[in-house]
N, C-alpha and C positions, 0 to 999 in steps of 0.2 A: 459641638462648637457652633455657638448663631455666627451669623452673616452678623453681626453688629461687631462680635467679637474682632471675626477675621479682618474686619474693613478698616479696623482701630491698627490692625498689626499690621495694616501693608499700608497703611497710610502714606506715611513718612518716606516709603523704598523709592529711593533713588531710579528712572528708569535707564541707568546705563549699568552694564557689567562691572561688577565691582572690581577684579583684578586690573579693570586697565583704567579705574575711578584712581588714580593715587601719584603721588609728588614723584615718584618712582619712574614714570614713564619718561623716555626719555622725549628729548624735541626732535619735530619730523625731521628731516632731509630734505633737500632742496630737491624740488620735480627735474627730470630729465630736458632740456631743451635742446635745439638744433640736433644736428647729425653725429652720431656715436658710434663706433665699431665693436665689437668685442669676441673674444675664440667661444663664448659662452654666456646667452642669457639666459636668464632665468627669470619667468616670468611669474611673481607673486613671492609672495613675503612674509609668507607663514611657517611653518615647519617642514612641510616640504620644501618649497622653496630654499630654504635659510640650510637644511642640511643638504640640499643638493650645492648649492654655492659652497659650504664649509668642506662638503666631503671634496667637490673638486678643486678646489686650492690648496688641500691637505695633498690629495696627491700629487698632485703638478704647479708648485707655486708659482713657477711661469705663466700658465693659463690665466688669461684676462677675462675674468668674469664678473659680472655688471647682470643685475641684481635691479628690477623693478616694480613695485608692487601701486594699487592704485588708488588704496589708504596709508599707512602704515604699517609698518612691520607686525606683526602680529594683533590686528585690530578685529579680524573676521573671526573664523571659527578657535583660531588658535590662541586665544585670549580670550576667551569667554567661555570655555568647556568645565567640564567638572575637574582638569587636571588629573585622572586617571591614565599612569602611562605603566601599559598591559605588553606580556611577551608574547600573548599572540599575533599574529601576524592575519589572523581567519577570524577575528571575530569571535574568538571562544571557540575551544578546542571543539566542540559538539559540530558545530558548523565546520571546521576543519575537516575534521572525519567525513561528512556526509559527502563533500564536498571535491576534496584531495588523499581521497583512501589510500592512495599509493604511496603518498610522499610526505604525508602530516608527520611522520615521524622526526624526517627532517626539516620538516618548516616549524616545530617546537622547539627543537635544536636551534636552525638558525634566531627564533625570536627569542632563547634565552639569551646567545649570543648577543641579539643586539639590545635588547635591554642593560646588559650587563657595560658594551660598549657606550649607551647614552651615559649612565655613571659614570665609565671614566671618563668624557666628553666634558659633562658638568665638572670633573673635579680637576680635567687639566685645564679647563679656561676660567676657572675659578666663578662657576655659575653659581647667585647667588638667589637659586628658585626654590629651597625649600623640601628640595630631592627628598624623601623619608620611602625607605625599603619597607613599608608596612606590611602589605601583601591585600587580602579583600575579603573580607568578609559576605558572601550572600548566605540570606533570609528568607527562610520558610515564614509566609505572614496566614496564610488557608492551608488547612489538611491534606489538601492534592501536593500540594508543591513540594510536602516531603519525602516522597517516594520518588521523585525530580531530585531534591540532592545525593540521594543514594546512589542513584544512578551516574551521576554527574562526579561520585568521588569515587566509582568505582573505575569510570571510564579516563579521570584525573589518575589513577595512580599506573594502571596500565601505559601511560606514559610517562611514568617515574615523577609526576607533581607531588609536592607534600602539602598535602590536604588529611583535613579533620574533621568527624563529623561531629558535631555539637545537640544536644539535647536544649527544651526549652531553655530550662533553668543554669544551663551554661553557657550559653549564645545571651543570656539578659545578664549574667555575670560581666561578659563581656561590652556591651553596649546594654543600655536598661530599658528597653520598652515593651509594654503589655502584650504587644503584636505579637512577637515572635514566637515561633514556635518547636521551631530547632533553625541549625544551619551549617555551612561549611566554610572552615577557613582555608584559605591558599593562601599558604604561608609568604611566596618571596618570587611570584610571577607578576605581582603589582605594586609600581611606587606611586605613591603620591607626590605630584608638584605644583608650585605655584605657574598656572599655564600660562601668563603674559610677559613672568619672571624671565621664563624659559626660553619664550622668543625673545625678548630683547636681552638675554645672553649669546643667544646664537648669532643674533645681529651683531651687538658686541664683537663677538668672535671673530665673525666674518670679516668686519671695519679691520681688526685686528691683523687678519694677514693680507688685506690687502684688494679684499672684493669691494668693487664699485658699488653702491646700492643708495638710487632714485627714489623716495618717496613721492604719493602721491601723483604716481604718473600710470595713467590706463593706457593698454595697448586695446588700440583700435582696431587692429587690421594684421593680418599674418600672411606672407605673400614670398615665393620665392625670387632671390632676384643674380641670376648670374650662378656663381658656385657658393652662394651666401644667403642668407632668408635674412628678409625684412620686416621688423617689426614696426609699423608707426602706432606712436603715443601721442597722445596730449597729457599735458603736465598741468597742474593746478597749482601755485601758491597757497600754503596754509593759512595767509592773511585772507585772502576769498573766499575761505570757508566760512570766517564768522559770522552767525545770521543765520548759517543753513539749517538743515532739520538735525543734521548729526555734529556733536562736539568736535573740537578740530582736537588730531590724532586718531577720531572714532572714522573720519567720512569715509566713504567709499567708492565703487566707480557708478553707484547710482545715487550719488548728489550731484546736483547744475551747476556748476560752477565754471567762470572762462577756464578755457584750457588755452595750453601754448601746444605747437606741435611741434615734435621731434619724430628721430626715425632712428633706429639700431639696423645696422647691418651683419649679422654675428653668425660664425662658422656653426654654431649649435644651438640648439634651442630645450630649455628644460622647460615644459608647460604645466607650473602646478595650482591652477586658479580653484580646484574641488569643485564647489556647488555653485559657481557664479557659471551665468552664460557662457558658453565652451566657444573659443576658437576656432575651433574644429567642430565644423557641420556634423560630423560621424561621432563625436562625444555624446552628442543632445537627444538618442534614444538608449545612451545606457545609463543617464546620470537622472536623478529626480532630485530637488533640493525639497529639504521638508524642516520645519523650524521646531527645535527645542527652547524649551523655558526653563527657566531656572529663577529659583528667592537664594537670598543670602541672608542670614541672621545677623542683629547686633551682637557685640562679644558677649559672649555668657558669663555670666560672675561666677567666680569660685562655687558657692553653693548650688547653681544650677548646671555646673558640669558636673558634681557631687552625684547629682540624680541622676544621671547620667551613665556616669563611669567613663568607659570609651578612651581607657590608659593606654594602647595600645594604639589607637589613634588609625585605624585601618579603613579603606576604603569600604561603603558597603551599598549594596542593592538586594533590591528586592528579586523575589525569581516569578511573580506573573507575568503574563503577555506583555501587559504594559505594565515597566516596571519604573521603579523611584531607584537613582541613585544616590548619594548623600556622603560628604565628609566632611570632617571637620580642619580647621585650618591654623595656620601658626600660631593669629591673636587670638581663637577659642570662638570663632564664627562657627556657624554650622553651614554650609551649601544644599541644596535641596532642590534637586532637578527632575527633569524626566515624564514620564507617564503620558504624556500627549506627545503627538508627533505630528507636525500638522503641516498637511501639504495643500497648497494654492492652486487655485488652476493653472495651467497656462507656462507650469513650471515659475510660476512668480518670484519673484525674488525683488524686496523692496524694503529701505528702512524702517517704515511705519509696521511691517508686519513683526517686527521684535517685540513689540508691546501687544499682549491678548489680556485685557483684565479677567477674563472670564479662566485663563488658564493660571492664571498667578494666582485666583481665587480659589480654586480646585485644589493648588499644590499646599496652600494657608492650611485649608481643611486638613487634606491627609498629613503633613506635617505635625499639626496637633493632634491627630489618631495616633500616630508613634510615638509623639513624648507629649502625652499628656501634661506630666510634670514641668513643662518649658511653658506652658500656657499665655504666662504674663510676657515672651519674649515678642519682641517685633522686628521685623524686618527690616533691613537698610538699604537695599540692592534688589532690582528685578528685571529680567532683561532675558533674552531671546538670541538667537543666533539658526545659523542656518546651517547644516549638515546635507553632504551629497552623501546620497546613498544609492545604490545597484543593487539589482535582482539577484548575485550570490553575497552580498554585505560585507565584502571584505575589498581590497584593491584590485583594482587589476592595471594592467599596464599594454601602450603600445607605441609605434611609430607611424610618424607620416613622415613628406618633404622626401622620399626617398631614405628616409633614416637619421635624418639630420635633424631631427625634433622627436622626443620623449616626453609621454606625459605619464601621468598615474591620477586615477579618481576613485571613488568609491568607495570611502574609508569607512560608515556607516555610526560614525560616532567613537571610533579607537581608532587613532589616528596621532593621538599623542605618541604613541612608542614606534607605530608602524610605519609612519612616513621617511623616518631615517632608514629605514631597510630600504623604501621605494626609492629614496635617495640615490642608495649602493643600485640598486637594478636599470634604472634610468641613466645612471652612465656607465652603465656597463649596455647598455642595448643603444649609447651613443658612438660609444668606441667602436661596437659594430662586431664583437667576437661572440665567440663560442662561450659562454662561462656557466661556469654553475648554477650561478644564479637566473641566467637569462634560458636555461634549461627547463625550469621547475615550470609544472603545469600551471601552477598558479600566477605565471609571467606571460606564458603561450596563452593560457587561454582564453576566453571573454567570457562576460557574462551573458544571459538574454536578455535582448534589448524588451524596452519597455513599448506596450502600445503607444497609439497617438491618441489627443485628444480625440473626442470625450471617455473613448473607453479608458483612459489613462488616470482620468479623477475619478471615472467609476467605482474602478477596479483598488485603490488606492484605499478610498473612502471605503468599499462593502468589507474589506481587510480590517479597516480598523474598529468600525462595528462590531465587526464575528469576533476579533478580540477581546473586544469588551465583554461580548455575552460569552464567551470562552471562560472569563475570570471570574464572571458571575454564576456560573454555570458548574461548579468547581474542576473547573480546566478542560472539561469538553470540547471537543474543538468540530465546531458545524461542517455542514457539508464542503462550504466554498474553502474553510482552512487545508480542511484535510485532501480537497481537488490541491491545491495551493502545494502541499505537504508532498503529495505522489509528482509533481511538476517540480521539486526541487525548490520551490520560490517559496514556502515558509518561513515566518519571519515573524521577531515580535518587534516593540517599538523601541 
């Protein structure tokens, strides 16, 4: 495929996330001003956030919980992801095992449980995100990688998953492209949904019973005060956005704009910010923020879903280091994300870094390596977002303020389905009890923290090298991965 090609087909792409591009989104919410109390805030407005406000007004409709984020309800990571919502709770059961040998059995359990629980969620508040039980297909695309799904549906069924292994010519029966070269389906541990759908249902919800919730208002400052923790904010009007570098609905707490201050004084504190600048001085060596890309297709005509197939309509990724993941959507878009993982010095985090033409250029390419027969399509959507991720890739959880604040980070990219579990464990570790949930090692314990600069972008950067030449190398994995591999901190992108 020339570079003239590709340049024709991204021409026209849109640079903002296409799920939150649409007549669909609702209008912000008035920023937080002057002084506010509440039994409960929750600080951020993505899925975490949004299921920790619904699950605690589910249980205690009395509890006054107020709800403030410092964009929009789902503008960050949770409205811009591939919509993959996974019953893992580790990251892929591989990493669960390595990771929680003792208790993966029951943390498979509880994430069938709560996958099963967002379903009924979506269908008792009548969420209209697109929910589809497809399940996922991953793809052998090199010869090394299929001795990886063998492995990977042996170690699936010892946990009672229903998984299949697929040969070339039945895995293209299923999806059509040259690449493949066998694969495995998991049948019904993955739905697909519309991820901006999804938060502004849960927002919905929440308005619904009764939670306060601020648009557009950054918490500045977290400080105890009395028998109460204070949070001060500045609040922005959505009319001072206009002009700025991000669409109003998109900005976030790294655009300029005047702020007003306020201040909450609330018995408890849920802190679910992910990948933005932590609150908490002690979050800032377990958290790395690192930016994913993503293209979205224009809808494909009947005849070039034909070449296709893809009836089945399933989640799929690739299984290299760095891998693609890809599905297709209501109107017959295709999504197509992945494979770079691209981390800033300095822990950066900034609007201008969602747009890399050189990665959207990369993703054009291999895109048309997989469907060749898509050729003539182009893109309409291109855009970036940023993922926190930690040294074990899955969440972990804890408290400060003496206990009176809970937070969760680390989702690594699945985080659609797992953040309503960190939900359930965040007030359960507010309440202050004993429970099952706040038992599980995977709630006890941390990850390793990361160095400090410079060895931090070193060590980041020589990682995503060796993977490279990992893939190229048909899966060998160099010295520094397999140092990496015996330290527990292996990891693809």
């Amino acid at each position: 495929m020339t570079s003239a090609h590709v340049g024709r087909a991204l021409a026209d792409a849109a640079p903002v996330p296409y799920w939150l591009d649409r007549r669909e989104r609702p209008d912000p919410l008035p920023p937080l001003t002057g002084a506010q109390t509440a039994d409960l805030l929750v600080i951020g407005g993505g899925y975490g956030g949004l299921w920790a406000a619904l699950e605690a007004k589910r249980a205690d409709p009395e509890r006054d919980v107020l709800l403030v984020d410092a964009g929009t309800c789902g503008w960050a990571a949770s409205g811009r992801n591939g919509g993959f919502c996974a019953a893992s709770l580790t990251h892929g059961l591989a990493n669960g095992v390595d990771r929680f040998p003792d208790e993966i059995g029951e943390l498979e359990r509880l994430g069938r449980e709560n996958l099963d629980a967002i379903a009924a969620t979506v269908a008792e508040f009548d969420i209209d995100c697109d929910f589809e039980r497809t399940g996922e297909l991953a793809v052998a695309v090199e010869p090394y990688q299929l001795d990886g799904l063998v492995a990977d549906a042996e170690l699936a069924r010892r946990y009672g998953h229903r998984v299949r292994l697929l040969d070339a010519d039945e895995v293209r029966a299923e999806v059509n492209s040259p690449t493949y070269l066998g694969g495995m389906v998991d049948a019904d541990r993955v739905a697909m949904v519309d991820p901006a759908k999804l938060a502004w249902g849960l927002r919905h919800a929440c308005l619904a019973l009764g939670v306060r919730v601020h648009e557009h208002t950054r918490v500045t400052g977290l400080r105890a005060d009395g028998v109460a923790l204070r949070a001060d904010t500045l609040g922005t009007d959505p009319a001072d956005l206009v002009g700025t570098a991000a669409p109003v609905g998109l900005a976030g707490s790294a655009v300029a704009a005047p702020g007003r201050p306020g201040v909450v004084r609330a018995r408890r504190i849920v802190l679910a910010t992910n990948a933005f600048p932590p609150l908490l001085r002690r979050l800032r060596v377990y958290v790395v923020p690192v930016y994913d890309h993503v293209l979205m297709t224009e809808p494909l005509s009947p005849a070039q879903r034909d070449t296709i197939g893809w009836r089945n309509r399933q989640g799929l990724a690739d299984t290299g280091n760095q891998f693609h993941y890809y599905r297709i959507t209501r109107d017959g878009r295709i999504l197509f994300g992945g494979y770079d993982a691209v981390y800033h010095y300095g822990n950066r985090v900034a609007p201008e870094l969602e747009q890399r033409p050189a990665t959207f250029t990369t993703l054009a390419q291999h895109f048309f390596t997989t469907f060749p027969q898509l050729a003539d399509v182009r893109f309409s959507h291109r855009w970036g977002g940023v993922i926190d991720t930690c040294t074990r890739f899955c969440p972990f959880y804890g408290t400060a303020f003496g206990g009176r604040l809970a937070y969760a980070a680390g989702y690594t990219g699945l985080g659609v389905g797992a953040t309503r579990f960190s939900a359930r464990v965040l007030l359960d570790l507010l309440a202050g009890g004993d429970t099952p949930l706040t038992r599980l090692d995977l709630v006890r314990r941390k990850p390793l923290p990361f160095p400090p600069e410079p060895v931090r972008a070193v060590g980041i950067n020589l990682t995503r090298r060796s993977m490279a030449r990992a893939d190229a190398r048909g899966g060998r994995r160099d010295l520094w991965l397999r140092t990496l591999d015996r330290l527990g901190l292996g990891f693809d992108s």
